[in-house]
C-alpha positions in Angstrom: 14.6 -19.8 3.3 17.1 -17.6 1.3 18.9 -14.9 3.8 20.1 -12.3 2.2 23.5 -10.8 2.6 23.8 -7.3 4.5 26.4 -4.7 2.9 27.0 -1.3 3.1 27.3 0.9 0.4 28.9 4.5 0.7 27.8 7.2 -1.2 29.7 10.2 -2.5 27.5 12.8 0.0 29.2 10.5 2.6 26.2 8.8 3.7 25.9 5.1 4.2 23.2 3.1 3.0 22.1 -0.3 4.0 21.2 -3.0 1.1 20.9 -6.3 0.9 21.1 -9.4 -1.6 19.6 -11.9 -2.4 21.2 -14.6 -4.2 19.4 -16.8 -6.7 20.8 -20.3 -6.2 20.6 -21.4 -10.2 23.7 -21.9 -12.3 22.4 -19.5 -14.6 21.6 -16.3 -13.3 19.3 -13.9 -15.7 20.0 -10.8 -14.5 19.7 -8.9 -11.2 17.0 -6.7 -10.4 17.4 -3.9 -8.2 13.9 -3.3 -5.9 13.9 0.9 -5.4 11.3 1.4 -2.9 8.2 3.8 -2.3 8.5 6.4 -0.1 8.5 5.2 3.5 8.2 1.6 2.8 11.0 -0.4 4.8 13.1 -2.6 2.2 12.3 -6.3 4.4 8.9 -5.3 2.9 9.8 -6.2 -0.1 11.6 -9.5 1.1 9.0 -12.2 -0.6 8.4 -10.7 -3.9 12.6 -10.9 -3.8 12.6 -14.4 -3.0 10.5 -14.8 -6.0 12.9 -13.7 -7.8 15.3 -15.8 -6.8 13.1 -18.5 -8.4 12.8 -16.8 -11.2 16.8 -16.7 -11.9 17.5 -13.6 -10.6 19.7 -11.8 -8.2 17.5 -9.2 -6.1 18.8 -5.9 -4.1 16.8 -3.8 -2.0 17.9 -1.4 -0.1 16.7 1.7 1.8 17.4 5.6 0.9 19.2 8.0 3.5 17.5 9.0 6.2 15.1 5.9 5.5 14.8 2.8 7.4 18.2 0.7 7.6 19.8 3.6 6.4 19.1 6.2 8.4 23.1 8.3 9.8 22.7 9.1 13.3 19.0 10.6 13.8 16.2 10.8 11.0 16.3 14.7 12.0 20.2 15.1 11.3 19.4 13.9 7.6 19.8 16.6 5.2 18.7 14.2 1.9 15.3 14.7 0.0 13.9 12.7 -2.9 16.6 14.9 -5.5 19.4 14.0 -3.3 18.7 9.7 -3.3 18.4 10.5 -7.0 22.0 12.3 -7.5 23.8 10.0 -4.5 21.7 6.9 -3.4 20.6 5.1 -6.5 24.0 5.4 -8.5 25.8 4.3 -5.6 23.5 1.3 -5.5 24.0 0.8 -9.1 27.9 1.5 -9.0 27.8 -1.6 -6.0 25.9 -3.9 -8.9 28.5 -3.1 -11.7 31.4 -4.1 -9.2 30.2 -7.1 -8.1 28.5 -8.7 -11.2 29.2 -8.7 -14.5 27.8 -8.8 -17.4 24.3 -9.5 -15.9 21.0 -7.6 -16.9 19.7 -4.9 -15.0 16.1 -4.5 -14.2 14.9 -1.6 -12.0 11.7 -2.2 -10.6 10.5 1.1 -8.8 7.7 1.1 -6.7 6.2 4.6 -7.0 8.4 6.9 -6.2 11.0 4.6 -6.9 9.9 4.9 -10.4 10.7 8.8 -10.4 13.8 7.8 -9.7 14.5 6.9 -13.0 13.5 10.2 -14.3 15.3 12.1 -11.9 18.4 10.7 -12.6 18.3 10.9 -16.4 19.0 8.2 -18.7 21.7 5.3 -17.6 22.8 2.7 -19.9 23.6 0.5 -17.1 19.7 0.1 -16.9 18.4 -2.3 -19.3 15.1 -2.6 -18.5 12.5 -0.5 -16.2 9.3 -1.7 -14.5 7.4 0.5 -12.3 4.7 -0.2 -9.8 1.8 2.1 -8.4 4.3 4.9 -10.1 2.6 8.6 -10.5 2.7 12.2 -9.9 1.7 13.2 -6.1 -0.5 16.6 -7.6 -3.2 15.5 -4.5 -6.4 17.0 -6.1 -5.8 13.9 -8.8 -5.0 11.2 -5.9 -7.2 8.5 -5.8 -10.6 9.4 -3.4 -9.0 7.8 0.0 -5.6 9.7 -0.3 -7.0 12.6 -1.3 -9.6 13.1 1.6 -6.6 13.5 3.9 -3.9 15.3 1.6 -5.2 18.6 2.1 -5.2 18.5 5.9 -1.7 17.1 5.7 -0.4 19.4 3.0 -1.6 22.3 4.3 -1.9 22.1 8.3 -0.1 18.8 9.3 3.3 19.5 7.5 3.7 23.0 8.0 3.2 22.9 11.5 4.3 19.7 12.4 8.1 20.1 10.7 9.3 22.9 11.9 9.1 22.5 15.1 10.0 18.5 15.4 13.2 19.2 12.7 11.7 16.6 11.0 8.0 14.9 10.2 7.5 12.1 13.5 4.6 10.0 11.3 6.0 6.9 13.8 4.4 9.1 16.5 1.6 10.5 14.2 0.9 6.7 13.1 0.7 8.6 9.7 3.0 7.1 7.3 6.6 7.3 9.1 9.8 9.5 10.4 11.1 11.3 7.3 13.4 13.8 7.3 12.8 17.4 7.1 14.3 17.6 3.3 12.1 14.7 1.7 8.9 15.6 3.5 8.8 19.4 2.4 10.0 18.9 -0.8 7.4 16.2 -1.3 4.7 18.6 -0.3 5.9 21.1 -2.6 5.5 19.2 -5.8 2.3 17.3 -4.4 0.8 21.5 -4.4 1.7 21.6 -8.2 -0.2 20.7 -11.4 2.8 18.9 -12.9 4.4 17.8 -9.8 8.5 17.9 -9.8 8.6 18.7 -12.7 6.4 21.6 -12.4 8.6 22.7 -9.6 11.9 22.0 -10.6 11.8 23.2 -14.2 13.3 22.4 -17.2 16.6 20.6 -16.2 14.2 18.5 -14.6 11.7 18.2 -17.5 15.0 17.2 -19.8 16.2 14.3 -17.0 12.9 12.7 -17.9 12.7 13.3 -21.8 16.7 11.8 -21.9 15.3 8.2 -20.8 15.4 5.7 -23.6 15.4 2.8 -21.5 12.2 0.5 -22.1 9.4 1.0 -19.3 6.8 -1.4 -18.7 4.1 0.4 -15.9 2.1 -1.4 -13.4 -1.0 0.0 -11.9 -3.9 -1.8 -10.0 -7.3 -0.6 -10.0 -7.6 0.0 -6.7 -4.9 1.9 -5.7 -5.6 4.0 -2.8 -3.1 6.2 -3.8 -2.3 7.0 -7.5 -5.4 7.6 -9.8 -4.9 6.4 -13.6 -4.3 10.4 -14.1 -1.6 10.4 -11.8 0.1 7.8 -13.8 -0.9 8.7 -16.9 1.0 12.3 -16.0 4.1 10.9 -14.6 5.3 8.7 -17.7 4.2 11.2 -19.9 7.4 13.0 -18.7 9.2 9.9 -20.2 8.7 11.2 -23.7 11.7 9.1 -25.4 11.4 5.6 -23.8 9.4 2.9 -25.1 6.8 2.5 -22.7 3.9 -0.6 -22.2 1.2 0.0 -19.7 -0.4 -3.1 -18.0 -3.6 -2.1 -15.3 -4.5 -5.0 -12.8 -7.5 -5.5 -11.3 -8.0 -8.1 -7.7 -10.3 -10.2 -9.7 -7.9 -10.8 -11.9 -5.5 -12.3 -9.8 -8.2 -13.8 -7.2 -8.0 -11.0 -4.8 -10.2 -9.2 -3.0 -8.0 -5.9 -2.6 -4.0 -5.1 -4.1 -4.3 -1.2 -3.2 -0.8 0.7 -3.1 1.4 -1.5 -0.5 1.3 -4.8 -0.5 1.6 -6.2 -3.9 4.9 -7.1 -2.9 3.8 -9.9 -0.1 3.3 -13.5 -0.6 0.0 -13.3 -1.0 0.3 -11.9 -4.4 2.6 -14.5 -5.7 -0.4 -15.0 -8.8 0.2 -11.6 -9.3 4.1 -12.0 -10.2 3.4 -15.0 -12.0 0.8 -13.8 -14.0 2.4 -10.3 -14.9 5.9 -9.9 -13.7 7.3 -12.8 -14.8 6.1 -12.7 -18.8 8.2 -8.8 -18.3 11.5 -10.3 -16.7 14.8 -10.8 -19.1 15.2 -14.3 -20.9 17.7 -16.6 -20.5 19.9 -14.7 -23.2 21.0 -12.5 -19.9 22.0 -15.8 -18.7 25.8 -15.1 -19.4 27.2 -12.7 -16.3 28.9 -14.2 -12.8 29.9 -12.8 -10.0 33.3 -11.5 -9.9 
């Protein structure tokens, strides 16, 4: 089995983050594809679907955001990072790390949900040549899917509020309701989750511009039972994303001869028809074949 290789990456906040690589054994490499992760989903999650892509020809990073994880500086509750701040200091750090050590190689982002937004929120990067994005939508919780939405009120509007405050931070390892996030991440989150057009709603125009400045070619993924993000949650998000070409693929389990794919999980094993059947037709030819490590 491939182990990856651990490194540390610095950021220019200061913070360090914790990613690791896996190497694709083949002469010729196709690119490298960078795995940004959902919110609260540890990056060894996402370990099989990187093998995979190995097999495929392709280097694969994950890594975890500040405050997240492998990466969390100290205690969860000393992080002062939300979802802006992995945007301005974690994912171009991440990306400057790639641009040292290969060259020439393609670069594939493959966000999964709000590992997506990521690409909006930090505008338009050349270094990016191709975007895929996976259970990737707004968080506006009266449009989330029937099973998320049930609870989001109750978190949104009695959990959080009460919980934060007084813990410095949201304990969901103690909760057993998602995981420890920091204070930052978890009450920004809740304020664009209360609005009609999410961040972007909140943030305003610079924020609404970040998105339109993409021109980078998106291809979204969305399964039909996503317990998470309804098709109007995605539909809202890469609306934002009004200047990159954009291809929308929706999977259902029978398709792939599953019973359920939901919001987590996609990215195990189990799902290896999944990749084959619709990741792999999206990945870079062999024309990306040309950059080595330095």
């Amino acid at each position: 089995m491939n182990q990856p290789d651990t490194h540390s990456i610095t950021t220019d906040a200061g913070h360090s983050l914790t990613a690791r690589l896996f190497a694709a054994d083949s002469a010729e490499v196709r690119g490298i594809c960078v795995l940004a992760p959902a919110t609260g989903v540890a990056q060894y999650l996402y370990d099989d679907f990187a093998r995979w892509l190995n097999t495929q020809g392709f280097h694969a990073l994950t890594f975890d955001y500040e405050g997240m994880g492998l990466s969390v500086n100290g205690h969860v509750k000393d992080s002062k990072s939300d979802k802006l701040s992995w945007a301005k200091y974690d994912c171009p750090a991440v990306l400057a790390f790639i641009k040292e050590k290969f060259s020439g190689l393609k670069i594939v982002w493959i966000g999964h949900s709000v590992g997506g937004h990521m690409i909006g929120f930090m505008g338009h990067n050349p270094d990016i040549d191709q975007v895929i994005t996976v259970g990737c939508g707004t968080g506006t919780w009266w449009h989330n899917s029937p099973p998320t939405k049930r609870i989001a009120w109750f978190l949104w509007y009695i959990l959080v509020p009460t919980v934060v405050p007084i813990a410095g931070y949201f304990p969901g390892n103690r909760l057993k309701l998602m995981c420890d996030m920091p204070k930052g991440v978890i009450m920004q989150w809740r304020r664009w989750c209360l609005n009609e057009e999410y961040s972007v709603g909140c943030e305003g125009d610079w924020l609404r511009e970040r998105f339109a400045s993409v021109r980078t070619p998106i291809t979204a993924i969305e399964f039909s039972d996503d317990d998470m993000m309804s098709p109007t949650n995605v539909r809202m998000l890469h609306e934002f994303f009004t200047n990159a070409p954009q291809k929308h693929i929706r999977v259902t389990p029978e398709e792939i001869n599953q019973k359920r794919i939901g919001h987590i999980g996609w990215h195990r094993k189990r799902y290896e028809v999944l990749w084959e059947k619709v990741f792999a037709p999206l990945l870079p030819g062999d024309e990306g074949a040309s950059g080595a490590e330095s």
